[in-house]
C-alpha positions as CSV (number, residue, x, y, z in Angstrom):
1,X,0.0,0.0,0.0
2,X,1.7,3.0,-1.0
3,X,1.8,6.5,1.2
4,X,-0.8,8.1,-1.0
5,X,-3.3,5.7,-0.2
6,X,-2.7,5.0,3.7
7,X,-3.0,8.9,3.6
8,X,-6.5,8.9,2.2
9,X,-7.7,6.2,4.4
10,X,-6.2,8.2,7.5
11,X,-8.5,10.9,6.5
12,X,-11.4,8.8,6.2
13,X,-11.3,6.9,9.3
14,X,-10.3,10.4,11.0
15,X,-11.8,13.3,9.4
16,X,-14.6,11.9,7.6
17,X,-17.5,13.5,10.0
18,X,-15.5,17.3,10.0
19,X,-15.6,17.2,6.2
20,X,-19.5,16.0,5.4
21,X,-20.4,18.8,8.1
22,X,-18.0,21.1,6.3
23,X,-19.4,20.2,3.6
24,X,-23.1,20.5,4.5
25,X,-22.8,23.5,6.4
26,X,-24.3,25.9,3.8
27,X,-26.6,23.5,2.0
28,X,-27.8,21.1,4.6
29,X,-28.0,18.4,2.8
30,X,-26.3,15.4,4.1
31,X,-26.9,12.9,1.3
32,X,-25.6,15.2,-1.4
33,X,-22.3,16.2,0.7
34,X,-21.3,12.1,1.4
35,X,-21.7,11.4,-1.7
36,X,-19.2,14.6,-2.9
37,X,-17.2,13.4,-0.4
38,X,-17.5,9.4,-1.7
39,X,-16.5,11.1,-4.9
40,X,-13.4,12.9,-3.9
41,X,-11.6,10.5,-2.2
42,X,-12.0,8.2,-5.0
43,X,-10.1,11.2,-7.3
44,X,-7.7,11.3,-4.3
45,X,-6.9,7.1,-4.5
46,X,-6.5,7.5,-8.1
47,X,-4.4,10.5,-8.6
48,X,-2.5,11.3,-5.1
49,X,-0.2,7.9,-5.6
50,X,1.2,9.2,-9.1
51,X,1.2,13.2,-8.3
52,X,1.8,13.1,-4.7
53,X,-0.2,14.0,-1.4
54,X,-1.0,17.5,-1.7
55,X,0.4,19.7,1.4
56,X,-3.0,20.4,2.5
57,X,-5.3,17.0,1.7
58,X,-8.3,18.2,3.5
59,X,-8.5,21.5,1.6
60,X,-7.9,19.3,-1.7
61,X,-10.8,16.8,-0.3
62,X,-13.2,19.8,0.5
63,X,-12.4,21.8,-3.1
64,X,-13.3,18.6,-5.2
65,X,-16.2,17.8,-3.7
66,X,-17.9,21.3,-3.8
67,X,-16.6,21.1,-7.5
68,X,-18.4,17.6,-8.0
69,X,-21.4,19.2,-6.0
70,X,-21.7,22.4,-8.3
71,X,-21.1,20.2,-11.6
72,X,-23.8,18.3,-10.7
73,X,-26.3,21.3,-9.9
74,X,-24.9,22.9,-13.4
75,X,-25.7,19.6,-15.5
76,X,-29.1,19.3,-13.4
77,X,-30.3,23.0,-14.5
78,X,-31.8,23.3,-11.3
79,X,-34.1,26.1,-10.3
80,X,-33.6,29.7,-9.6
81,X,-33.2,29.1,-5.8
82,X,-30.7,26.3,-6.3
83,X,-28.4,28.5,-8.3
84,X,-28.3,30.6,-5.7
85,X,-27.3,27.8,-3.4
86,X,-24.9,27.0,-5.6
87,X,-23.0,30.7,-5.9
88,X,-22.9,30.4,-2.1
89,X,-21.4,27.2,-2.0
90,X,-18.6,28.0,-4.7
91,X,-17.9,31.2,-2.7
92,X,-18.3,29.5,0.3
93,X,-15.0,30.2,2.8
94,X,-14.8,27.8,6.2
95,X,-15.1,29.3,9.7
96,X,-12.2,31.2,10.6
97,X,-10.0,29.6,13.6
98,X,-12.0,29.8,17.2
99,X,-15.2,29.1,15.6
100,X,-17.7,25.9,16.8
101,X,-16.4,23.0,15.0
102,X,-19.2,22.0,12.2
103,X,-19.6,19.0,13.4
104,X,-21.6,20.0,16.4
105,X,-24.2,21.8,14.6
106,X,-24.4,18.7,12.3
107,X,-24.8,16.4,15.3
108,X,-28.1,18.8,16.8
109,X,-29.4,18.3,13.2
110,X,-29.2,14.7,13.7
111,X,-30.4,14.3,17.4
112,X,-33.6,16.8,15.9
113,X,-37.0,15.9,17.7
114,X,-38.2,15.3,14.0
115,X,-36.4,12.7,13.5
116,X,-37.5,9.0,14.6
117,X,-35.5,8.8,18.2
118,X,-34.7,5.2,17.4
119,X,-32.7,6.5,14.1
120,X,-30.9,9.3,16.0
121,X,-27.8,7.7,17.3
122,X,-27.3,5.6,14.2
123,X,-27.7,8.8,11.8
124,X,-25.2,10.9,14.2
125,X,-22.7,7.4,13.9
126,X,-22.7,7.5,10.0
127,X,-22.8,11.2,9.3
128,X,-20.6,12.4,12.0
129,X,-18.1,9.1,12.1
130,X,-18.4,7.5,9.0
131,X,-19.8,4.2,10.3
132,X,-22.4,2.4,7.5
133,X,-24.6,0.3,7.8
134,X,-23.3,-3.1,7.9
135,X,-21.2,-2.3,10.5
136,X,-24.2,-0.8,12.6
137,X,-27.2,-3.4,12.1
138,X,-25.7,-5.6,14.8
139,X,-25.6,-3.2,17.3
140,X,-29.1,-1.6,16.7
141,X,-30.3,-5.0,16.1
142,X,-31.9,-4.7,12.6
143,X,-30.3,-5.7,9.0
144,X,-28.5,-3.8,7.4
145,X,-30.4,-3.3,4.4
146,X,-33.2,-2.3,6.6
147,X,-30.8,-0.2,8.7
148,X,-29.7,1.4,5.2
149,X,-32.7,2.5,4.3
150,X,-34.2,4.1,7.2
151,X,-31.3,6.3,7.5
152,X,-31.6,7.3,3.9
153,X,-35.5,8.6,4.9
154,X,-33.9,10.1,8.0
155,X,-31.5,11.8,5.5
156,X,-34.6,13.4,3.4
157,X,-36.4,14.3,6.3
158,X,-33.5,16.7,7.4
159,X,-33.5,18.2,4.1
160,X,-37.8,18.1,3.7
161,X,-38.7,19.4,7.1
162,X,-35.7,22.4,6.8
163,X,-33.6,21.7,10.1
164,X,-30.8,23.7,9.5
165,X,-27.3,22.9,11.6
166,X,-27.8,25.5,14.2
167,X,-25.1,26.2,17.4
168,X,-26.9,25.5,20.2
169,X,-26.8,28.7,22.2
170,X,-28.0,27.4,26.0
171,X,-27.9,23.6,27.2
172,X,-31.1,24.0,28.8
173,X,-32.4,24.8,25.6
174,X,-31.7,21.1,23.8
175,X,-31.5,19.0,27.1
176,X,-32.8,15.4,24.6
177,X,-30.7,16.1,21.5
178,X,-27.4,16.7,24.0
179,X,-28.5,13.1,25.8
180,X,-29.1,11.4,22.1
181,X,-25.4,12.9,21.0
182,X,-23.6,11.8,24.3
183,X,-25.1,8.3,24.0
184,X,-24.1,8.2,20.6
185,X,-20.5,9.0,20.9
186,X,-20.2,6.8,23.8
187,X,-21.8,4.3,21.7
188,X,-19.4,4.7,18.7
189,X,-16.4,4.9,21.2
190,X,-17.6,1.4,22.9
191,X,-17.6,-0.1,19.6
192,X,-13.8,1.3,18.8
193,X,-12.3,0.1,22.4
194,X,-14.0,-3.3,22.8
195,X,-12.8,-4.3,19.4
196,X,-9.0,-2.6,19.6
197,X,-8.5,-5.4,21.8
198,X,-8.5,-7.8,18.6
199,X,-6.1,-5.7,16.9
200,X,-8.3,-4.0,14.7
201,X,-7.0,-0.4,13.7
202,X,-10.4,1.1,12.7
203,X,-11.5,0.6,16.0
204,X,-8.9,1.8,17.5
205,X,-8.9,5.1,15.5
206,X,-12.7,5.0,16.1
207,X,-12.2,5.0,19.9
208,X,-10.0,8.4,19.3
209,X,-12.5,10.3,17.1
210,X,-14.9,9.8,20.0
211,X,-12.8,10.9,22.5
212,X,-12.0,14.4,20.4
213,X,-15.7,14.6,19.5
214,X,-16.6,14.8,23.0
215,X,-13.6,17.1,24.0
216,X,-15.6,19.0,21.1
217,X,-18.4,19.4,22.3
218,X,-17.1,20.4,26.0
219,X,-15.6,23.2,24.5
220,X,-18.9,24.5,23.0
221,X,-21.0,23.8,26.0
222,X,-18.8,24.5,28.9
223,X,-22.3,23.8,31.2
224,X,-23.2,20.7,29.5
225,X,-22.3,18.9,32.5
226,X,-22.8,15.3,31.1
227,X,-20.6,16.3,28.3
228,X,-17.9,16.8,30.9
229,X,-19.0,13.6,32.2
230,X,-18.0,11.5,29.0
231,X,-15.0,13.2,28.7
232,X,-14.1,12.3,32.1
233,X,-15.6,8.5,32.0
234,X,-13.5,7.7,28.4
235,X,-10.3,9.6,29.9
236,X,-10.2,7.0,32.6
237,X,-10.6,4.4,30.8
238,X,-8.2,5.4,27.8
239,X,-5.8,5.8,30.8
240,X,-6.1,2.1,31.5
241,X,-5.2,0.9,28.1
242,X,-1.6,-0.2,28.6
243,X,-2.5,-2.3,31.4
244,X,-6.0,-3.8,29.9
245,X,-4.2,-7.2,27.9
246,X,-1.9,-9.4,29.4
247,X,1.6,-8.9,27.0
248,X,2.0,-13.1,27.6
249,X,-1.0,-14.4,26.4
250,X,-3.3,-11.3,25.2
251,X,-5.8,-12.1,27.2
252,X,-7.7,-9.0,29.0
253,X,-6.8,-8.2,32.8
254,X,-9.7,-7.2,34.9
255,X,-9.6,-3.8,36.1
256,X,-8.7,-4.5,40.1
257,X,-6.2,-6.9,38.6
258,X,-4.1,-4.5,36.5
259,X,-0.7,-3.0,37.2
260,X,-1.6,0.6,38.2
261,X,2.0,1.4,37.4
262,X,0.8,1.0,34.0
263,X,-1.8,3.5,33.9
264,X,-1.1,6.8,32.6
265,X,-1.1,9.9,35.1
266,X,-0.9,12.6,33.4
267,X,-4.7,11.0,31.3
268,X,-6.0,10.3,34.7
269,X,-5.2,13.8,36.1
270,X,-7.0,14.9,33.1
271,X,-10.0,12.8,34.2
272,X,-10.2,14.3,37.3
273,X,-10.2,17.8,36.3
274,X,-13.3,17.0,33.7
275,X,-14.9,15.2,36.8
276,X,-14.7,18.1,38.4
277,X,-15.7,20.6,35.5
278,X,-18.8,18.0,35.5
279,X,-19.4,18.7,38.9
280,X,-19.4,22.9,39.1
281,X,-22.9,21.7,37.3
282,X,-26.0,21.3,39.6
283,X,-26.9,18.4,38.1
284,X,-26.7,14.5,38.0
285,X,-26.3,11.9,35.4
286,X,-25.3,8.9,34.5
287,X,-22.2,9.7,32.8
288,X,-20.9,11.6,35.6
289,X,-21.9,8.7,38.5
290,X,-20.1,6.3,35.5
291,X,-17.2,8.2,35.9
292,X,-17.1,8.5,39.7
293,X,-17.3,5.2,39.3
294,X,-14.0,4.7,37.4
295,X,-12.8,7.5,39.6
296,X,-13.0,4.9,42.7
297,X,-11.2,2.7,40.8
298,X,-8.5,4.4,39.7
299,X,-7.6,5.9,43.6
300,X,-6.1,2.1,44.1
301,X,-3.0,3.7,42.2
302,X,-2.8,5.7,45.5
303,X,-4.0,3.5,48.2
304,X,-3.1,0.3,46.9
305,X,-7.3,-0.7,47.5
306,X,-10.1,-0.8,46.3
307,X,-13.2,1.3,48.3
308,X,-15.9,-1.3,47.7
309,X,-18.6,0.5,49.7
310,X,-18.7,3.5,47.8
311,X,-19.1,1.6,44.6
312,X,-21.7,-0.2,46.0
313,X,-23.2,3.0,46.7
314,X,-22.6,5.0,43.6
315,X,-24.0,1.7,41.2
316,X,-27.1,2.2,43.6
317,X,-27.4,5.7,42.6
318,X,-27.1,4.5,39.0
319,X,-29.2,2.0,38.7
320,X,-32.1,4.5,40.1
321,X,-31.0,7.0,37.5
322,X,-30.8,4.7,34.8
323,X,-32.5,0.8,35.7
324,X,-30.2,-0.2,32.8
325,X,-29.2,-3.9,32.6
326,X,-25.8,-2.8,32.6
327,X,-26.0,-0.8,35.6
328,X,-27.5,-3.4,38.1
329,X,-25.4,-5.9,36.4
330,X,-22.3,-4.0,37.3
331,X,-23.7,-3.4,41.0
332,X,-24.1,-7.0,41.2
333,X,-20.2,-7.4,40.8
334,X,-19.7,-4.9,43.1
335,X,-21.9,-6.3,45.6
336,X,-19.6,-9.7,45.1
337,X,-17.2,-8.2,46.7
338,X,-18.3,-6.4,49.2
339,X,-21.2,-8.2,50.5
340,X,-20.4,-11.4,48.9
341,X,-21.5,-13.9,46.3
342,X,-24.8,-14.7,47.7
343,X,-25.9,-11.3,47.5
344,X,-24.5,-11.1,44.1
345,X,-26.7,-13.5,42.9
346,X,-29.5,-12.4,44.3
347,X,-29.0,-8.9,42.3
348,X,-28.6,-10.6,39.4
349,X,-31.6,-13.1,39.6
350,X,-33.5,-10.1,39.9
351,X,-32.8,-8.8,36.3
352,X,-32.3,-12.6,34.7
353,X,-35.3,-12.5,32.3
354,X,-33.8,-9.4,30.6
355,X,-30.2,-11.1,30.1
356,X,-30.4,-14.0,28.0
357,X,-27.8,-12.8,25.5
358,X,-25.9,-10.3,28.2
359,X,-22.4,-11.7,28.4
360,X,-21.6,-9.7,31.5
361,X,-24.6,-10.7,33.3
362,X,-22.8,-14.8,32.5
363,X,-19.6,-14.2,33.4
364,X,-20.5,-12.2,36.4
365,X,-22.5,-15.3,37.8
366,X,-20.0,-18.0,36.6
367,X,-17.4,-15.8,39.3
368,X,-20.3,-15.7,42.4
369,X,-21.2,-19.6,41.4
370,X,-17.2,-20.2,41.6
371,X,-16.7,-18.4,44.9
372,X,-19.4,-21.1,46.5
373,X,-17.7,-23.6,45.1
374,X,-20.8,-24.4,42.7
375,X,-18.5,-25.6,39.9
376,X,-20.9,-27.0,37.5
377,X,-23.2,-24.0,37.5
378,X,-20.2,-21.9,37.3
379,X,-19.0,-23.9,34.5
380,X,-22.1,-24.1,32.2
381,X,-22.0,-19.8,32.8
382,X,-18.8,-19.0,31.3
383,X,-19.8,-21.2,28.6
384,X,-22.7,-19.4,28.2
385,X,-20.4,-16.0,28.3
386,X,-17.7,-17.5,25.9
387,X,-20.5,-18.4,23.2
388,X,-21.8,-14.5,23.8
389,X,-17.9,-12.7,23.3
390,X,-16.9,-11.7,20.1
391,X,-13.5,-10.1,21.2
392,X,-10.9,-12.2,21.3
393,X,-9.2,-11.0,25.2
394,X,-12.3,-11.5,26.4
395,X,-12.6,-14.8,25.0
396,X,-8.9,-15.9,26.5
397,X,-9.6,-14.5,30.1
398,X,-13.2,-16.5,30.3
399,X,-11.4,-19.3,29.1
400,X,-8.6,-19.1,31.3
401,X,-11.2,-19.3,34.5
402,X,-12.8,-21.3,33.0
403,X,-10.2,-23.7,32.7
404,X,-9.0,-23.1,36.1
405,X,-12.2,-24.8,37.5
406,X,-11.7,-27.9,35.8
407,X,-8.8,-28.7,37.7
């Protein structure tokens, strides 16, 4: 693969969202701007590797797609009001430096109250970072085909009901579409970091892009205090990541059993100081308890423990904020440890019905079924949890447990 073309696939994977919202700034019309985008990278793979990588490949990328876009209203002999479109995009200059990144207005047009809520999050994911379709259905549980083609309508009804890409002036003011765009960006870097583990590049570069969205979007709501929330939940974890596989066999390290000598200070002093820009806020979320959360955890580099009890009571608060699977699943592992694996069970009988393909809600029971010395039921769980991972760490570290048992 030569230089030209890693270079154009770095700006995909990377710049993708920045340049369809550049893009669709002044006509608002998603569709049209991904596919003049589609369009110049394609002239980029074909001519960058023969006449080099121009010292500015975004500008290049931007200036051949409004071309493609203006060629294609000129050959369309479009009406009076799309000329004048037209004169403004070929004229059209990008926001001078300090101005609200574009990709924030094109997120609010995606998290718009017209649009079905259910589309929201995968509309922001594939506008914003580039994901398609295929890659999405899994998670949103749907085909892809179908997935395809509801985001295609979503598309339209941007354009048809006029929702522009407006700055939102006041939090208060858009209090869903903020919670729709935090989920999604968690969502997207979820995706990225569960599947770096495997190797996988993309992901990994997917993980990033969501961190710097979020940093984003903290910077053009400084009182969006679930914004600073994120920011502070993926900072600790990113902080973790030299310490999350084990360099012998690959296999992932649970988070009380990592080298805390690993983690990264100067990322988790960061983490901090957006905990605490989230807290300035009166208000409460889930991404902020999340974070507290991790915050607990990573105060072990300092005491050498873990401070079970106030886990036990932050997962309490979250689990009445959010009564998300994932929530009282994680307070059941909590409550393994500090009130033992009795009660752990007991937590997570109560949400069984809703976890039949929940891999943490397994694996969590195949450890409390293990600490009672049930081996056969704690067995037949991390089966059940091996069968429901997909990344390849988590697959060796079940495994290794599992095997344990057996002798």
């Amino acid at each position: 693969m030569s230089n030209a073309t890693r270079e154009v696939e770095r700006i995909a994977r990377l710049a993708y969202g920045q340049l369809v919202a550049r893009l669709a700034a002044r006509t608002e019309r998603i569709a049209e701007a991904e596919d003049a985008l589609s369009d110049a990278l394609l002239r980029a793979l074909e001519t960058w590797p023969t006449r080099g990588v121009p010292p500015n490949p975004e500008a290049w990328l931007i200036t051949t797609a409004r071309r493609r876009i203006t060629d294609r209203y000129r050959s369309a002999q479009l009406s009076t009001t799309y000329e004048q479109e037209l004169t403004i995009l070929a004229t059209a200059q990008d926001a001078p430096p300090g101005k609200m990144d574009p990709r924030i207005g094109l997120m609010f047009a995606c998290a718009h109250p017209a649009i079905d809520a259910k589309m929201r999050a995968p509309l922001l994911l594939q506008t914003v970072l580039g994901l398609d379709a295929r890659r999405m259905a899994s998670v949103f549980l749907t085909s892809p085909a179908a997935l395809g083609q509801a985001l295609s309508r979503a598309k339209r009804k941007i354009e048809e009901a006029g929702i522009g890409f407006e700055r939102p002036e006041e939090v208060g003011a858009y209090p869903d579409r903020i919670d729709d765009i935090l989920n999604a960006v968690y969502a997207a870097y979820a995706v990225g970091h569960n599947a770096s583990g495997g190797g996988d590049d993309k992901a990994g570069a997917l993980a990033q892009e969501a961190l710097w969205l979020v940093s984003t979007i903290c910077d053009a709501l400084p009182d969006a205090s679930e914004a600073h929330g994120l920011f502070a939940l993926i900072l600790f974890t990113e902080a973790r990541a030299a310490a999350r596989l084990d360099p012998q066999t690959s296999a992932l390290v649970p988070l009380v059993e990592q080298d805390t000598a690993l983690w990264h200070p100067e990322m988790l002093a960061d983490a901090e100081a957006a905990l605490a820009n989230a807290r300035r806020h009166l208000s409460l979320g889930r991404f902020q308890l999340e974070a507290a959360i991790q915050a607990v955890h990573a105060h072990r580099r300092i005491t050498g423990q873990t401070d079970w009890a106030e886990l036990a009571q932050l997962y309490s608060g979250l689990t009445h904020i959010t009564g998300s699977l994932g929530a009282r699943v994680g307070q059941a592992a909590v409550a393994l440890e500090a009130d033992g694996p009795a009660r752990a069970l007991e937590l997570l009988e109560a949400c069984a019905t809703r976890a039949t393909d929940y891999q943490p809600w397994f694996a969590t029971a195949a450890h409390a079924h293990a600490r009672l010395g049930q081996t056969d039921a704690a067995l037949g769980a991390f089966e059940h949890a091996i069968g429901l991972t997909s990344d390849p760490a988590a697959r060796a570290y079940l495994a290794a447990k599992r095997a344990a048992l057996t002798h």
